[in-house]
Structures are given as structure tokens and as C-alpha cells.
C-alpha positions in Angstrom: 8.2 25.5 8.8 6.1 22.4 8.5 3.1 23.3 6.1 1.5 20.1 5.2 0.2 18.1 8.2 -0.4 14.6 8.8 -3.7 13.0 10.5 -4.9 10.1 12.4 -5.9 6.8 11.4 -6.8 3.4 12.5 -4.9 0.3 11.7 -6.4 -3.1 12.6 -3.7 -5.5 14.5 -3.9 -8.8 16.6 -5.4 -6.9 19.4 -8.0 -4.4 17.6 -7.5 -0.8 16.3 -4.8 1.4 16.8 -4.2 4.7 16.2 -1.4 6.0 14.2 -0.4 9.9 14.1 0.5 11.8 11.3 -0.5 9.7 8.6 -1.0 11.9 4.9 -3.8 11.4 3.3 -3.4 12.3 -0.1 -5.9 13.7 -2.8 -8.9 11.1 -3.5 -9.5 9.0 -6.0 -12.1 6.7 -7.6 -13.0 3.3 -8.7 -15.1 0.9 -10.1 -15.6 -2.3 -8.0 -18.6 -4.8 -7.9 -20.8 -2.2 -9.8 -20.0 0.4 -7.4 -17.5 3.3 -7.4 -15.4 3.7 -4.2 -12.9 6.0 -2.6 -9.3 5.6 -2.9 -6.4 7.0 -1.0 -2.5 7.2 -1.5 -1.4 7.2 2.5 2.2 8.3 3.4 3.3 6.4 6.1 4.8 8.7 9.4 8.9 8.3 9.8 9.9 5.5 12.5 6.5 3.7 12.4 6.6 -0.3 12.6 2.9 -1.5 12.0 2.5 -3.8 8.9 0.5 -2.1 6.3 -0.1 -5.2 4.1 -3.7 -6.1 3.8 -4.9 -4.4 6.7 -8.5 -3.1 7.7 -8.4 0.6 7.9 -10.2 3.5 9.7 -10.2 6.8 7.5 -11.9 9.8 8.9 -14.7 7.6 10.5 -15.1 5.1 7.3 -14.1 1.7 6.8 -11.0 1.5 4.4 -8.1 -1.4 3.1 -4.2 -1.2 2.4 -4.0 -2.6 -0.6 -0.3 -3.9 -1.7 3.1 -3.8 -0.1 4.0 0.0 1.2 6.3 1.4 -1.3 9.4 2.4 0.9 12.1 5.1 0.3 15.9 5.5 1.7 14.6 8.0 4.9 17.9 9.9 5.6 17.0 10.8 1.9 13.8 12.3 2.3 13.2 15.8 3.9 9.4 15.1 4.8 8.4 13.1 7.8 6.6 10.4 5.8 9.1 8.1 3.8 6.7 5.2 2.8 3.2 5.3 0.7 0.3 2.4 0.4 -2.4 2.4 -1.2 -5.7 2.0 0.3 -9.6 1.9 -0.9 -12.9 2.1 0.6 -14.9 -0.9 1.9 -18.2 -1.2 -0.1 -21.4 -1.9 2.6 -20.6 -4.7 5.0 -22.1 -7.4 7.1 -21.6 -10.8 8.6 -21.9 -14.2 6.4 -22.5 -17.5 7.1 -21.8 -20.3 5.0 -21.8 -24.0 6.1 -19.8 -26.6 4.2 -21.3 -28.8 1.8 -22.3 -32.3 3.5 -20.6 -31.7 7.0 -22.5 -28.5 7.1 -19.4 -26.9 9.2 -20.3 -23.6 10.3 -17.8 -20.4 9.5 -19.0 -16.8 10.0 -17.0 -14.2 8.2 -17.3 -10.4 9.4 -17.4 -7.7 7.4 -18.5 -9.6 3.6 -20.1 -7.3 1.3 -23.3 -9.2 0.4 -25.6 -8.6 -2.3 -28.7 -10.7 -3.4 -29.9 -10.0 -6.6 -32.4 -13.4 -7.3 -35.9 -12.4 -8.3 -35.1 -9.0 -10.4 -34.8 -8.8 -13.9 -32.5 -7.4 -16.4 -33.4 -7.0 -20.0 -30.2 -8.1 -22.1 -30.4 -8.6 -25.8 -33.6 -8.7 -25.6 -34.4 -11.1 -22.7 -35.1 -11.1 -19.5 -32.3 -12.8 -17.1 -32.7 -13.5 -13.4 -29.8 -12.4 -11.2 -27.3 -13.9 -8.9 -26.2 -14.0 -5.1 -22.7 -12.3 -5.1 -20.7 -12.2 -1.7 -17.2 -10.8 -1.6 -15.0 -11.4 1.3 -12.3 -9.1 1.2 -8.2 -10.6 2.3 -7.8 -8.0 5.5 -11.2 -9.1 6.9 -10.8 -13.4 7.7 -7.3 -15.3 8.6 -7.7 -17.9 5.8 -8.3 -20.8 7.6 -11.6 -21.9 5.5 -12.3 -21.2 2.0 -15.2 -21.3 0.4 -16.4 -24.1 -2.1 -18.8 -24.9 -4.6 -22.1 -27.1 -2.8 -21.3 -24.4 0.7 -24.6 -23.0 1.7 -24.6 -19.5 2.2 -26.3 -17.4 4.2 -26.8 -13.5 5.0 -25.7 -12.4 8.5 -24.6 -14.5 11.5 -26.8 -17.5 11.9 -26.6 -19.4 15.3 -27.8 -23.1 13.7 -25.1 -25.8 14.7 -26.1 -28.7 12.4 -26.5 -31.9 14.6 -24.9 -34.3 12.7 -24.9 -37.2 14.9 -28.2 -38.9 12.4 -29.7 -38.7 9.5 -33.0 -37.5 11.3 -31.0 -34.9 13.2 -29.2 -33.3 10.1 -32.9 -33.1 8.9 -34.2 -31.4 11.4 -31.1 -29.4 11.4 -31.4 -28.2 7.4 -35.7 -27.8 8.6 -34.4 -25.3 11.1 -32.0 -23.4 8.7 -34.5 -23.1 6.0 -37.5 -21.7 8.5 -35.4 -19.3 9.8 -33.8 -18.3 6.5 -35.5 -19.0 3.3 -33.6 -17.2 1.4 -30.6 -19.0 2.1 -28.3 -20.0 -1.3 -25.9 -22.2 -2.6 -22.7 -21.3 -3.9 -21.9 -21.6 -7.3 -18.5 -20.5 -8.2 -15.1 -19.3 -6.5 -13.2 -16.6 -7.9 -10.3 -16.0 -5.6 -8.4 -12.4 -6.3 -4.8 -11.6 -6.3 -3.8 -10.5 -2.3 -0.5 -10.2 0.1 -1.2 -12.6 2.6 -5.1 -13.4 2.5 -6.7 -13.6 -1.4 -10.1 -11.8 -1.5 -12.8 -14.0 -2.4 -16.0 -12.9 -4.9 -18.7 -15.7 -4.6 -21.7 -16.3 -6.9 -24.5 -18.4 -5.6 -28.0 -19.2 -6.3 
């Protein structure tokens, strides 16, 4: 008799969420990440399932979750239980949109799901001093396609913003970057790139000021 039972999940694909049955959820864990501690999971993967676990956005009991790796597969006529693969997934911190438009053509991308935390105007005291704080914005691999990455000079901003820059003059890009900085004063500039190791899509962790 089968004691240990499986439960549902959601897997992100090319055409939304899915559901997938019978997925084990293993014991929590914990870790450290951006100054916060998240959840982790160790997911074994249902016999004669064909979704592609690598990078992929996650739905765990109602919360927003991420493979992280390649599944770890073993030889399934060898294993009595009906899970025969394992992956490893973690919590998404907070999320929202971004916006960040690229240094002098002032492109605009929008990236969903970007953890975003501005930190300008507090204070710190470190050896003594005081130190003002950063923008940091981290967009994780399962959550954008790659097909812009960020640079140093990008102007970032929180949430989606609707401004198209008219480039077609000098006076309209003007009145463009007027528009962007009534609407959003506290808009930054990104400082540094700091891509991390991924599958397919490297997460990205941005500082800006």
C-alpha cells in the first residue's frame, strides 16, 4: 500500500500554468538570499511526466516558487516509488514589474516578476559612518526569455511605466525624459550587472542609483 502521497503543482510553459499531479514535496528547507531567508524544496518528479523542469516558474501550495538546476534523474524500472526524478526548487522573494529603458535610445523593456528594492535615502552606520544605500533589482532566469539584458547608463524604473520615448528630435526626447521624471521621480540609473550562474536564462542582480 501506497503510504506517501504526492500533490499538485503548477509548472509555467509556453501557454501558462499547468498542473502536474503527484508531485512530492519533500521536507523544507532554508536560505539566505538578497538579505532575506526563503523557502526551499526538494520536488520528486511523478513517473512518465515530460514537462521541462529547468528554470521554470513554479506554483507551490499557492506561492510563487523556481526549479533551480537540471532534474536529477534515476534508471525508473529501478525504482519502486512512482517518482524517479528530483529538482530543486526555492521561493520567489516579493515581486513586481520593472521597467528599464536603454541608455541613449531609451528602448523600453518591462520585466514581470523582478524583485525590487530601493534603499536610497536610509542610512547604515558601518565602521563608524554613515553610508547611503543602493537600488538593487534582481530579475530571476525563469521569469524573462533573454532577449534584452540590462546595461550600465539603463534607467530603471519601479513597476510598468507606459512612457514610449519619442525619439524622432532632440526637443521630443526632452519632453519625453520631462514626462518620465514627473511621473516617476524616483527613477534610477543602473550601476553595475552581476549576471548569476542559470540553465538557460542567467538571473540578473542590478545595483543602481
Amino acid at each position: 500500500m501506497q503510504m506517501i502521497k504526492g500533490t499538485d503543482i503548477e509548472i509555467m510553459t509556453e501557454s501558462g500554468f499547468e498542473n502536474v499531479r503527484n508531485v512530492l514535496v519533500g521536507e523544507p528547507g532554508r536560505k539566505e538570499m538578497l538579505g532575506h531567508i526563503i523557502q526551499t524544496y526538494v520536488l520528486g518528479l511523478p513517473k512518465g511526466d515530460t514537462h521541462d523542469w529547468a528554470d521554470k516558474k513554479l506554483r507551490i501550495f499557492g506561492r510563487a516558487f523556481r526549479t533551480v538546476g537540471l532534474p536529477l534523474e534515476g534508471i525508473e524500472e529501478n525504482i519502486p516509488t512512482p517518482w524517479h526524478k528530483q529538482v530543486s526548487a526555492e521561493m520567489l522573494l516579493p515581486c513586481a514589474a520593472l521597467t528599464l529603458y536603454e541608455k541613449d535610445t531609451f528602448a523600453r523593456h518591462v520585466f514581470a516578476d523582478v524583485f525590487f528594492a530601493d534603499m536610497r535615502g536610509t542610512k547604515t552606520q558601518k565602521s563608524g559612518e554613515h553610508t547611503a544605500q543602493n537600488v538593487t533589482a534582481y530579475i530571476y532566469g525563469c521569469c524573462h526569455d533573454g532577449s534584452y539584458m540590462p546595461k550600465a547608463g539603463d534607467i530603471i524604473v519601479s513597476g510598468e511605466c507606459g512612457i514610449v520615448f519619442d525619439m524622432s528630435s532632440q526637443e521630443s526626447t526632452s519632453r519625453s525624459m520631462a514626462a518620465l521624471r514627473e511621473k516617476h521621480p524616483k527613477y534610477a540609473v543602473v550601476k553595475s550587472i552581476s549576471e548569476k550562474s542559470g540553465v538557460y536564462v542567467p538571473d540578473i542582480e542590478i545595483t543602481a542609483v
